[in-house]
N, C-alpha and C positions, 0 to 999 in steps of 0.2 A: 534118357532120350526116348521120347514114346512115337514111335509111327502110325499115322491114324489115313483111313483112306476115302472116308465119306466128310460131309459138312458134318452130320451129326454128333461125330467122333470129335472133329475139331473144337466143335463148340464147348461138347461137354467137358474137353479137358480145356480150353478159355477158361471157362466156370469158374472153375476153380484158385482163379488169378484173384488176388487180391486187389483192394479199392485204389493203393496208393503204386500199386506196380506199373510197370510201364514193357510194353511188349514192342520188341524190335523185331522185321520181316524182310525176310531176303529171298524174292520168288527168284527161282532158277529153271532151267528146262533141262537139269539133270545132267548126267556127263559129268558131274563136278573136277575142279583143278584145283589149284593153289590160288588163283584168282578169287572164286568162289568164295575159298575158306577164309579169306583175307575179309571177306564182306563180311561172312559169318563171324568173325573173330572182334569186328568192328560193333556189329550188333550186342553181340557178350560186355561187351566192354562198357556201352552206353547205356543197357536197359536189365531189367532185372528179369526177362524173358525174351526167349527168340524161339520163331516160328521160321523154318524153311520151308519153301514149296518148291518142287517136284514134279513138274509137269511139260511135259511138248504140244504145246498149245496148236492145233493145228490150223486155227482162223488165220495165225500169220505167216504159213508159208501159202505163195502165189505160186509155188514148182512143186506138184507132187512128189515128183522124185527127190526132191530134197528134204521133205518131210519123212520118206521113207528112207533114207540114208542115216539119217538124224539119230546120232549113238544110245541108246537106251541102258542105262547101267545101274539100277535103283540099286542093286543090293552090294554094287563098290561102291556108291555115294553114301552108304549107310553105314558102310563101314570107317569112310571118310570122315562121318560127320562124328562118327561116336566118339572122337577126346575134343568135340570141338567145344561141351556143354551147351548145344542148342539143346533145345528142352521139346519140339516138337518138329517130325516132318510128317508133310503136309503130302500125299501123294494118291492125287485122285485120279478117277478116271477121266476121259473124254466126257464119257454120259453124266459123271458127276458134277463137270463144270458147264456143261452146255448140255439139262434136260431137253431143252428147247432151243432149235436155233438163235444167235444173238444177232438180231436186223437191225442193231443199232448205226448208225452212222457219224463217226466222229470228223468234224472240219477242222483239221490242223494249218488254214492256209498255207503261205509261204512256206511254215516248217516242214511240210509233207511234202513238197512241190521239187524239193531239192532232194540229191546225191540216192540215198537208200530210195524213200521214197518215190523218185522220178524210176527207178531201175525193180522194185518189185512193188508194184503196183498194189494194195490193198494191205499192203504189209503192216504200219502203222494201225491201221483199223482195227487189223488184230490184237496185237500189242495192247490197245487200248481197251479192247474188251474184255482178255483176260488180265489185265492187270487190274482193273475199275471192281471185277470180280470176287479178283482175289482177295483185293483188300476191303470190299464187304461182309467177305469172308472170314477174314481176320480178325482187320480193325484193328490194326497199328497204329503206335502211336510214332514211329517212324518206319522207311524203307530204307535199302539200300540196294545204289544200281553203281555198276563199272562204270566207268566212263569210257572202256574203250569204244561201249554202246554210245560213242556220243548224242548223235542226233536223236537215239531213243531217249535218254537221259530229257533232251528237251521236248519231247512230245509226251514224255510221260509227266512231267512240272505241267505242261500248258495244260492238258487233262485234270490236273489234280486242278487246279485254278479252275479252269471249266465247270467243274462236277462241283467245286467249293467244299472237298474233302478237305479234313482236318492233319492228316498224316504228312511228315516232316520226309520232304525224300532227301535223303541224304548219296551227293556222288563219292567215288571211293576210286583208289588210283589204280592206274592201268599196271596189273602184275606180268611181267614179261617171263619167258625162259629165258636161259642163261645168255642162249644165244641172243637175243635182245625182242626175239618172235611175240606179239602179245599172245596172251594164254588165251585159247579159245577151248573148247570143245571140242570143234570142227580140226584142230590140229593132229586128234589121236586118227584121224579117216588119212592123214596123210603120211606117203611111205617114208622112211630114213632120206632117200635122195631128194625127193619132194621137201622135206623139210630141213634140210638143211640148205637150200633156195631159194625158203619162203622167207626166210631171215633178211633174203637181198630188200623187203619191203619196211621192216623198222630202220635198216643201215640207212636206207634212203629218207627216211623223215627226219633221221638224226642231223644227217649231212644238211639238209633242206631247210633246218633249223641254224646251223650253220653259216647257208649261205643268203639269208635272208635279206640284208644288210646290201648282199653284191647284187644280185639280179636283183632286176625287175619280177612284179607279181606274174605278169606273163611270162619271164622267161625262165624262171626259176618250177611254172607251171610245166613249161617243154622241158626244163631238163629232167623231171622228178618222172615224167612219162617215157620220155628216153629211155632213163637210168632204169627202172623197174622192167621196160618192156624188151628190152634186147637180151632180157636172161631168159632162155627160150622154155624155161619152166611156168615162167608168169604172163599173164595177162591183165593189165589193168582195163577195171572196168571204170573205173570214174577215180580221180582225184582232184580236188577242191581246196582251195584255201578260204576260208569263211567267217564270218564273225561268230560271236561264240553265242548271241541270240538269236538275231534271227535264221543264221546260218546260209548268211545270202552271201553269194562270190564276192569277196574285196577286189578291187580296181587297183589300187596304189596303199604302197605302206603307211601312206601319211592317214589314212583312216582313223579314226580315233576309237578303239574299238581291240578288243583282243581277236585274235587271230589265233586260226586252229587249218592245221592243214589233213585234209582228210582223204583216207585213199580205200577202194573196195579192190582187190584183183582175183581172181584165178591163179589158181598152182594147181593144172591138172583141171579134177574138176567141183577142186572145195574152191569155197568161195572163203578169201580172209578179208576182215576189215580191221583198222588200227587209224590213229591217228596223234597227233603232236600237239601242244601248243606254242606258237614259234615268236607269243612276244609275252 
């Protein structure tokens, strides 16, 4: 495993890939968990090279202070990645990925307009700019994103369409802790009693999954904000049950369309998101 910190470095050791190989890419913003390694182990498995990246891209956070919270752990990620046979990480700087400001501007309509989107503002833009980046950077012949990132998941496909890149994004399943908590990052910022709380937010998609069939899409909407909010650790900021393209609110279960139920909350002052599919 070679760690390279410029494009230069990256490229010169691409170079060296052969004609019929195939290179897998799994950008991450560091922190890594068992989620992560679950992507990278997926990459291994389908391509005959894998490139991680390593960065905190800072065009997508809209909260300074969440960008300054934002865990920075390159040399236990390094450690992490070393049995995982990735063959390169990828770990630039700021000035490295952005010599110049990026003024690009991406129209995600409807996709932006909802859940993440509506609550940090400019967020997706980001997203879009280092990721379009990266992988000109790269040049993968696949990616692979969580899906607990759902609605990144589809604004990162609608861009690659967009741009009419060649790279296969491939989604990869949501790794939980034991506790049923989805793996984030954001989790090691929360304390033992904080998380062992934030847990009350999968228990609740599960149930929701559950009772799908009994309430109604509204009611089953009020009970899941109930449930979540009266554990006086949590705050929900939004939850949504949505289709799984355009990710517009469902009305009634008779939609024909898969359904995805989506929640962002507060525990303290991490923010978690996760989400279900409940058909």
């Amino acid at each position: 495993m070679i760690l390279v910190k410029t494009i230069d470095e990256l490229q010169h050791e691409l170079s060296k890939l052969g004609a019929n190989d195939s290179l897998g890419f799994v950008p991450t913003m560091g922190a890594l968990h068992r989620g992560h390694l679950s992507l990278v182990e997926q990459s291994v498995a389908n391509n005959t090279h894998t490139v991680v990246s390593v960065f905190v891209n800072p065009t997508q956070f809209n909260d300074p202070k969440d960008l300054e919270r934002y865990p920075r752990t390159l040399e236990n990620d390094l450690k992490l990645l070393e049995p995982s046979a990735c063959n390169i990480v990828f770990a630039p700087s700021a000035g490295e990925v952005y010599p110049e400001p990026d003024l690009r501007k991406f129209n995600f309509g409807k996709l932006e307009e909802v859940m993440e989107g509506a609550h940090r503002p400019g967020h997706f833009n980001g997203v879009a700019q280092v990721v379009s980046k990266l992988f000109a950077m790269v040049n993968p012949d696949k990616a692979y994103f969580g899906l607990k990132d759902f609605q990144q998941l589809a604004i990162i496909k609608n861009m690659v369409k967009q741009l009419q890149l060649r790279v296969e994004i491939v989604p990869c399943a949501i790794i939980r802790e034991e506790s049923g908590l989805a793996m984030s990052s954001r989790n090691e910022l929360l304390t033992a009693e904080q998380r062992e709380n934030a847990k009350i937010i999968s228990e609740t998609l599960f149930k929701a999954k559950e009772l799908m069939g009994q309430k109604s899409v509204e009611e089953l909407v009020k009970w899941v904000l109930e449930t979540i909010n009266k554990n006086p650790f949590l705050n929900v900021e939004y939850f949504e049950i949505v289709d799984d393209e355009q990710l517009q609110a469902i009305k009634s279960w008779d939609e024909k369309n898969t359904k995805v139920a989506c929640v962002a909350a507060f525990c303290g002052k991490i923010r978690l998101i996760d989400n279900i599919v409940l058909n």
